[in-house]
Each structure stands twice: as C-alpha cells, then as structure tokens.
ChimeraX commands (.cxc) that place a marker at each C-alpha (Angstrom):
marker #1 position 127.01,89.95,123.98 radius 0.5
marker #1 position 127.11,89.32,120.20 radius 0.5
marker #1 position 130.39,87.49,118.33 radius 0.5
marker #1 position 130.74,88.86,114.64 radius 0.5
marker #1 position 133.46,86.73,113.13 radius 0.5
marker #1 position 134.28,88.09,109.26 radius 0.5
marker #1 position 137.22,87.03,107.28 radius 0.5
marker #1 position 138.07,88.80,103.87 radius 0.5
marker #1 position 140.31,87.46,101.37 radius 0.5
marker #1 position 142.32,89.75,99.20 radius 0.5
marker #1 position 144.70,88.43,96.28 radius 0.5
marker #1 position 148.02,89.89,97.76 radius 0.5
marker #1 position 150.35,89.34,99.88 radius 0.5
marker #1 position 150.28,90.68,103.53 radius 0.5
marker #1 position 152.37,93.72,102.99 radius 0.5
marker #1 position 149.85,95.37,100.32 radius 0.5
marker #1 position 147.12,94.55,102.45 radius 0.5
marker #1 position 148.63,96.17,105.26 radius 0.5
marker #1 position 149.68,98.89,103.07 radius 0.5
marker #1 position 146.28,99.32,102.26 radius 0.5
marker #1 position 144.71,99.55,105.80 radius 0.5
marker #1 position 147.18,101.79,106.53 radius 0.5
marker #1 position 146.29,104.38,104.30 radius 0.5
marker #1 position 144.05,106.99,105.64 radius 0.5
marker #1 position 142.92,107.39,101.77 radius 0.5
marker #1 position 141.82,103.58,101.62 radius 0.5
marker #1 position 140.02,104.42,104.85 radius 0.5
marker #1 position 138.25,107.35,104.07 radius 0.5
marker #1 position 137.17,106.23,100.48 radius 0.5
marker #1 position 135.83,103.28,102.24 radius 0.5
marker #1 position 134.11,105.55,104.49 radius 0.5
marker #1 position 132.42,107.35,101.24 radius 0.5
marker #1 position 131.33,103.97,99.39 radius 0.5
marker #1 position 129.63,103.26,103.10 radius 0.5
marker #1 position 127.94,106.59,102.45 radius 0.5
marker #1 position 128.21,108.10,106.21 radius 0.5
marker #1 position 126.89,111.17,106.86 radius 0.5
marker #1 position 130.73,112.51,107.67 radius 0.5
marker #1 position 133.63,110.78,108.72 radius 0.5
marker #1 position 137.38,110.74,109.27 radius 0.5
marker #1 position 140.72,108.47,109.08 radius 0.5
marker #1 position 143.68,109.09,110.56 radius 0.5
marker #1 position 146.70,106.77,111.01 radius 0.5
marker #1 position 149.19,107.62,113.90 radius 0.5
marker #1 position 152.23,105.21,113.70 radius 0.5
marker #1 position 150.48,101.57,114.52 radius 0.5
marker #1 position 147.29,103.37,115.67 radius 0.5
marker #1 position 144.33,103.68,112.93 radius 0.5
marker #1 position 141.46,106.09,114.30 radius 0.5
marker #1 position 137.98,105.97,112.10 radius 0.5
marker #1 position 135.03,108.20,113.18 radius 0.5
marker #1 position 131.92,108.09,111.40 radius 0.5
marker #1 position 128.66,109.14,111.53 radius 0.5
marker #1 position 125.69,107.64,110.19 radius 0.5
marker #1 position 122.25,108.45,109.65 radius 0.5
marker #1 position 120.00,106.73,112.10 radius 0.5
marker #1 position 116.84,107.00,109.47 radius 0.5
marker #1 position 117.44,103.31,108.56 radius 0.5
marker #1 position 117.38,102.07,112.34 radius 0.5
marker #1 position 114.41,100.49,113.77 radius 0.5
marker #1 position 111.90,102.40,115.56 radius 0.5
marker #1 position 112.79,100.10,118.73 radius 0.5
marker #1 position 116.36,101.04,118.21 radius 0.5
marker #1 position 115.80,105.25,117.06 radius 0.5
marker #1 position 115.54,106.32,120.80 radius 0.5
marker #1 position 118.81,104.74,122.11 radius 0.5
marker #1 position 120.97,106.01,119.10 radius 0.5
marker #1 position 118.90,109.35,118.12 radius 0.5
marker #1 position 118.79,110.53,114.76 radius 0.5
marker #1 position 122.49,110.45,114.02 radius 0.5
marker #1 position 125.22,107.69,115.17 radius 0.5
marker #1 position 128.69,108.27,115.82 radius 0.5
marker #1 position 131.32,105.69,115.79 radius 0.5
marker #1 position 134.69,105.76,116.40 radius 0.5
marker #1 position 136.57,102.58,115.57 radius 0.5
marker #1 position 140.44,102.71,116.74 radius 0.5
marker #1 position 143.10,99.83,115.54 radius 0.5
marker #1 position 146.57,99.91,117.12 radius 0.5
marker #1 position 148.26,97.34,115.26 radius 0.5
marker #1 position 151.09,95.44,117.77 radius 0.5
marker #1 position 152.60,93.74,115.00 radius 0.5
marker #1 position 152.41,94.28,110.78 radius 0.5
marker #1 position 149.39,91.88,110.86 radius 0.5
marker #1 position 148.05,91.73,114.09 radius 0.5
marker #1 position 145.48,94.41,115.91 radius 0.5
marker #1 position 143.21,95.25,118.89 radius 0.5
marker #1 position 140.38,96.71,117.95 radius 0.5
marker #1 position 137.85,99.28,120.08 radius 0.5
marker #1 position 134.93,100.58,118.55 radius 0.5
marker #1 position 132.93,103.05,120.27 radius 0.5
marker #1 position 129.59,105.02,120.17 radius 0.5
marker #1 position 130.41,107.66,122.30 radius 0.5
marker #1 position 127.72,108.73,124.63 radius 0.5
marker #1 position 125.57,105.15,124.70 radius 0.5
marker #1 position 125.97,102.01,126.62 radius 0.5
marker #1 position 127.51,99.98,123.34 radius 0.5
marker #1 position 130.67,99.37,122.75 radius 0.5
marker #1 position 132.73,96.49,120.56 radius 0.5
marker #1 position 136.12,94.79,120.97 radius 0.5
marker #1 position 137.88,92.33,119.45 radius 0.5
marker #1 position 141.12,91.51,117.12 radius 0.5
marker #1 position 142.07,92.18,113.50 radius 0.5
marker #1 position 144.50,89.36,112.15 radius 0.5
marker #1 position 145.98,89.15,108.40 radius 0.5
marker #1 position 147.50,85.87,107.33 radius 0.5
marker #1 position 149.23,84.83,103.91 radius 0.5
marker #1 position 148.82,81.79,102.36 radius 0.5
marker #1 position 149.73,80.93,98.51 radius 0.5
marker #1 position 149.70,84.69,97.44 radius 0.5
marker #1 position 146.21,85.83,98.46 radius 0.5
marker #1 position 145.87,87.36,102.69 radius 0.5
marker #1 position 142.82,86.65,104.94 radius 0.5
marker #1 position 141.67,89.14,107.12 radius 0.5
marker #1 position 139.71,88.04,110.30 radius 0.5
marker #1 position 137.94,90.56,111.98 radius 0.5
marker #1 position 136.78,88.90,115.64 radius 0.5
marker #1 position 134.62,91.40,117.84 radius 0.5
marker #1 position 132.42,90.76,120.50 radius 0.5
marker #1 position 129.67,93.39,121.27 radius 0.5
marker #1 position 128.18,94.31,124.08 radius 0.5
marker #1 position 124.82,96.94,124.55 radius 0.5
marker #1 position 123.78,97.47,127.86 radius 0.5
marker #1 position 120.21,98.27,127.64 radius 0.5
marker #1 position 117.76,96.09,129.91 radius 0.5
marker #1 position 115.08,94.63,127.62 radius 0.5
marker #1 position 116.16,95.56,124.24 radius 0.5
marker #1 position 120.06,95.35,124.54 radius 0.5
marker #1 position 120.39,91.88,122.40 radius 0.5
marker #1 position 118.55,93.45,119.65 radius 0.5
marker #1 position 120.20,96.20,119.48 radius 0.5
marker #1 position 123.39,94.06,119.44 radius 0.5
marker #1 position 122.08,92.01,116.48 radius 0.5
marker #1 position 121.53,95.16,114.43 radius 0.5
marker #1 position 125.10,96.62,115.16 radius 0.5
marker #1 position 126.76,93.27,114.32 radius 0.5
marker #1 position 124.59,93.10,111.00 radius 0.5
marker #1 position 125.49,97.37,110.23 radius 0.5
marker #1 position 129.53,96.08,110.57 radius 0.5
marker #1 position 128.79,92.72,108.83 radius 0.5
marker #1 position 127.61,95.46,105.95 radius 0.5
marker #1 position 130.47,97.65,106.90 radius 0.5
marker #1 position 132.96,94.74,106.21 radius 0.5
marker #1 position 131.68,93.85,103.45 radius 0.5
marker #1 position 132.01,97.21,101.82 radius 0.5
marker #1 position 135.54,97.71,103.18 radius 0.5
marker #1 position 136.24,94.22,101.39 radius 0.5
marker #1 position 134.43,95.47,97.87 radius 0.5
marker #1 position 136.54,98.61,98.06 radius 0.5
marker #1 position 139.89,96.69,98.82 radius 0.5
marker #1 position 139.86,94.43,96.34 radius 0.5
marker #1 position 139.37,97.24,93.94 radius 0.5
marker #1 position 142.17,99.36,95.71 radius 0.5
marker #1 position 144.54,96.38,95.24 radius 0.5
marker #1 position 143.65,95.33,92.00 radius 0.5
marker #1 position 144.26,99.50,90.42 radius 0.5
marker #1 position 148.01,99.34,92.21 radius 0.5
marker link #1:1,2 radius 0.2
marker link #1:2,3 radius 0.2
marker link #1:3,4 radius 0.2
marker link #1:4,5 radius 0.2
marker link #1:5,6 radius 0.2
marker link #1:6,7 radius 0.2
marker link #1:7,8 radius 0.2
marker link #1:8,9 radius 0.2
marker link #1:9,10 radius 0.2
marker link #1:10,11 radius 0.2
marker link #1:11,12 radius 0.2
marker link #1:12,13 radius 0.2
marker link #1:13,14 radius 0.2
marker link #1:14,15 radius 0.2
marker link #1:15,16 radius 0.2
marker link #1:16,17 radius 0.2
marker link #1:17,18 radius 0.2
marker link #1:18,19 radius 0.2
marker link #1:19,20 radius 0.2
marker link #1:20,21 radius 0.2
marker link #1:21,22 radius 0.2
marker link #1:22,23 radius 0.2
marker link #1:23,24 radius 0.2
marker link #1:24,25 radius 0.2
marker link #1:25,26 radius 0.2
marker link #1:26,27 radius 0.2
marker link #1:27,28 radius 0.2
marker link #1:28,29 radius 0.2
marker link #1:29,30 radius 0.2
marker link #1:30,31 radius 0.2
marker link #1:31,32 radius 0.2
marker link #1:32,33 radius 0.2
marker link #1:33,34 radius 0.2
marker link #1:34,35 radius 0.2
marker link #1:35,36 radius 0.2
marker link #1:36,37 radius 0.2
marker link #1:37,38 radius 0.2
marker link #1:38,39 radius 0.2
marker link #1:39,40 radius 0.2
marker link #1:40,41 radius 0.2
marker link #1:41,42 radius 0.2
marker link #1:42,43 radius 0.2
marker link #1:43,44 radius 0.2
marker link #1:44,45 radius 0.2
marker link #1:45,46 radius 0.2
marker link #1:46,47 radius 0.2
marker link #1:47,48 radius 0.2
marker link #1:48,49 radius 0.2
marker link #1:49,50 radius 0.2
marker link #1:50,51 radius 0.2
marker link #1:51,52 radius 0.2
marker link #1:52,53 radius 0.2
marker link #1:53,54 radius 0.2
marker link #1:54,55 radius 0.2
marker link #1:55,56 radius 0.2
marker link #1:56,57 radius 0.2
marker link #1:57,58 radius 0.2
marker link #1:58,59 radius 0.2
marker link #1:59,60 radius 0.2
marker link #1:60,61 radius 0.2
marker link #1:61,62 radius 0.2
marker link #1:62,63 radius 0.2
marker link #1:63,64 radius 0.2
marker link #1:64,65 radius 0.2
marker link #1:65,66 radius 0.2
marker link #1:66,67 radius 0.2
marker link #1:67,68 radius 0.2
marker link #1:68,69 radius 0.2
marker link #1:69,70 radius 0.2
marker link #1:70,71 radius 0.2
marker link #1:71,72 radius 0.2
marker link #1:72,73 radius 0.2
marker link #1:73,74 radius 0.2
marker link #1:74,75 radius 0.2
marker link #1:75,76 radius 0.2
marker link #1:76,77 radius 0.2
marker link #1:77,78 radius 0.2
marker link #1:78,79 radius 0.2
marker link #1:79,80 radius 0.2
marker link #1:80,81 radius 0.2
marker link #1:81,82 radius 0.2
marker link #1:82,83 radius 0.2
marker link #1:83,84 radius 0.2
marker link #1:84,85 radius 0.2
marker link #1:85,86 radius 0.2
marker link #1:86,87 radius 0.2
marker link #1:87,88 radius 0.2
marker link #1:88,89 radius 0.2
marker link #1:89,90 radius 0.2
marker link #1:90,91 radius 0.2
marker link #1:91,92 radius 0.2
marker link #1:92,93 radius 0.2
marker link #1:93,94 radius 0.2
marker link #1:94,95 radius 0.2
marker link #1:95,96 radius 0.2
marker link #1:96,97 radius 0.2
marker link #1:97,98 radius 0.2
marker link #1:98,99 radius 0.2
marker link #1:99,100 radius 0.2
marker link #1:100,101 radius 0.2
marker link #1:101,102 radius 0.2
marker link #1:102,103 radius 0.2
marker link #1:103,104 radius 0.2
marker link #1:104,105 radius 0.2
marker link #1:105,106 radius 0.2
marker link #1:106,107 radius 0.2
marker link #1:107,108 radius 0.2
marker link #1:108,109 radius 0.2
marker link #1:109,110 radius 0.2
marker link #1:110,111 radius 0.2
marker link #1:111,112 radius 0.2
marker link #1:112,113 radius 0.2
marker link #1:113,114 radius 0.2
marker link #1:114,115 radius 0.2
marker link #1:115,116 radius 0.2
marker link #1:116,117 radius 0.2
marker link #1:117,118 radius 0.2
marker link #1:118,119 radius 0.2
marker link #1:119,120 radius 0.2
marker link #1:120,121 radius 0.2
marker link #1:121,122 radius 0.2
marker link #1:122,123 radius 0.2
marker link #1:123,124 radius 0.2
marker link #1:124,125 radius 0.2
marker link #1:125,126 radius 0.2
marker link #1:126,127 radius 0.2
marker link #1:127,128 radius 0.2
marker link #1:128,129 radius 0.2
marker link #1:129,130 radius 0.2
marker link #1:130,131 radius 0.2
marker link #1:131,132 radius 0.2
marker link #1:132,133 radius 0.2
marker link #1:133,134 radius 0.2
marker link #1:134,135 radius 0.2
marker link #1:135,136 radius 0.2
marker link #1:136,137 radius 0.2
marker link #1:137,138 radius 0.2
marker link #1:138,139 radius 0.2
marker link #1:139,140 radius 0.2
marker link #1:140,141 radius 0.2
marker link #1:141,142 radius 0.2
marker link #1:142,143 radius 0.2
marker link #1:143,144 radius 0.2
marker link #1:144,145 radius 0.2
marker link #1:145,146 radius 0.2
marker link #1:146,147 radius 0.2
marker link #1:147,148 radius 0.2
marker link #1:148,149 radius 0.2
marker link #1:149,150 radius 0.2
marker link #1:150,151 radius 0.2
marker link #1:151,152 radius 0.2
marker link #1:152,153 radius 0.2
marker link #1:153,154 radius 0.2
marker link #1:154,155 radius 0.2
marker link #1:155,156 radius 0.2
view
C-alpha cells in the first residue's frame, strides 16, 4: 500500500470551495484540462461520482498488461459534512483500488484541501510499482484540479 497525502490551498473561504467541488461543471472542466479520453461528473446530494477514462499509451510497458490500453476510473465522494468526505476510487475490473478522506479547512480567508488516500494493487511481483505510478497519475490529477480551481475561483 501507497499513502498520497496532497493539500491544496485556494484563496476563499470554505463555502466557495465547496461550492466549487460541488459543481459537476468544475468537475468536468477539470476532467477536460486532465485531457481523459471521456469522462463524467455527477453530484447526487452529498455524493460526487467522477468516471474517467484515460489513455493507457503513457503507462509503462510493465504496467500496459494489467490496465490494457484504456483505464477507467471512477472516483466517488460522499461528503458527511460541508467539508469533510470519504473518498473511493475505483478501476473497475483490476485488483486496484484507493481510499481515503477529503478535508477542507479555513484559516485567515484562504481553505486547504487535504486529500489522504491510501492505495492498494494487488498484483504479486509488480503491485508496489504499479501503486507508485497511480499515486504519481493522482499527484498529477491533483495538481490539475488545483490549477483549474484557483482559476474557477478567481473568474467568480
């Protein structure tokens, strides 16, 4: 198992941030700047649902056979509280999965997110590395989502 620990800082307050990840727009133009093959966003009441899938032409050659030539992900978020979540992430069909907790905290104006997932691949042999390269492709993932948010926030 692999621990990928991200916090992103946004300059506003809890509620806009929220706001934000609660908007299936937000999600899916994040989904666009990450430049997935297709992908989805849907937001039930306090549950956020995210399928994606990528192209698998960037994935090591150790990797390629496990995921094939596409990789689906579904990421779901059901928030218990306006700034806490559980989050389960998916790749349906293969032995990988991710969980872990979403919290958004507000101090002097600006709101850290922590993301805090833990993920597992059970594949004898080549598992951990295959865990390093999915907690590096969400690292990247985050990273976008945090590029795209502080542009969301800053145009509203």
């Amino acid at each position: 198992m692999k621990k990928l620990m991200k916090t992103l800082t946004y300059d506003a307050s809890t509620d806009a941030v929220g706001a934000m990840l609660d908007d299936p727009a937000f999600r899916e133009e994040v989904l666009r700047r990450q430049r997935v093959v297709r992908g989805s966003a849907d937001v039930d009441g306090e549950v956020v649902r995210i399928e994606q899938v990528r192209s698998a032409g960037d994935v090591p050659s150790f990797a390629r056979s496990f995921v094939g030539e596409e990789i689906v992900i579904v990421q779901i978020e059901t928030w218990s509280s306006a700034t806490t979540a559980d989050v389960a992430i998916a790749i349906p069909g293969k032995p990988a999965e991710a969980s872990g907790t979403i919290a958004l905290t507000e101090s002097a104006g600006l709101t850290t997110q922590t993301v805090d997932l833990a993920v597992s691949v059970r594949i004898p042999l080549v598992g951990g590395k295959v865990e390093t390269m999915i907690v590096e492709l969400m690292g990247h993932a985050l990273d976008v989502e945090h590029r795209v948010g502080v542009d969301w926030l800053a145009s509203r």
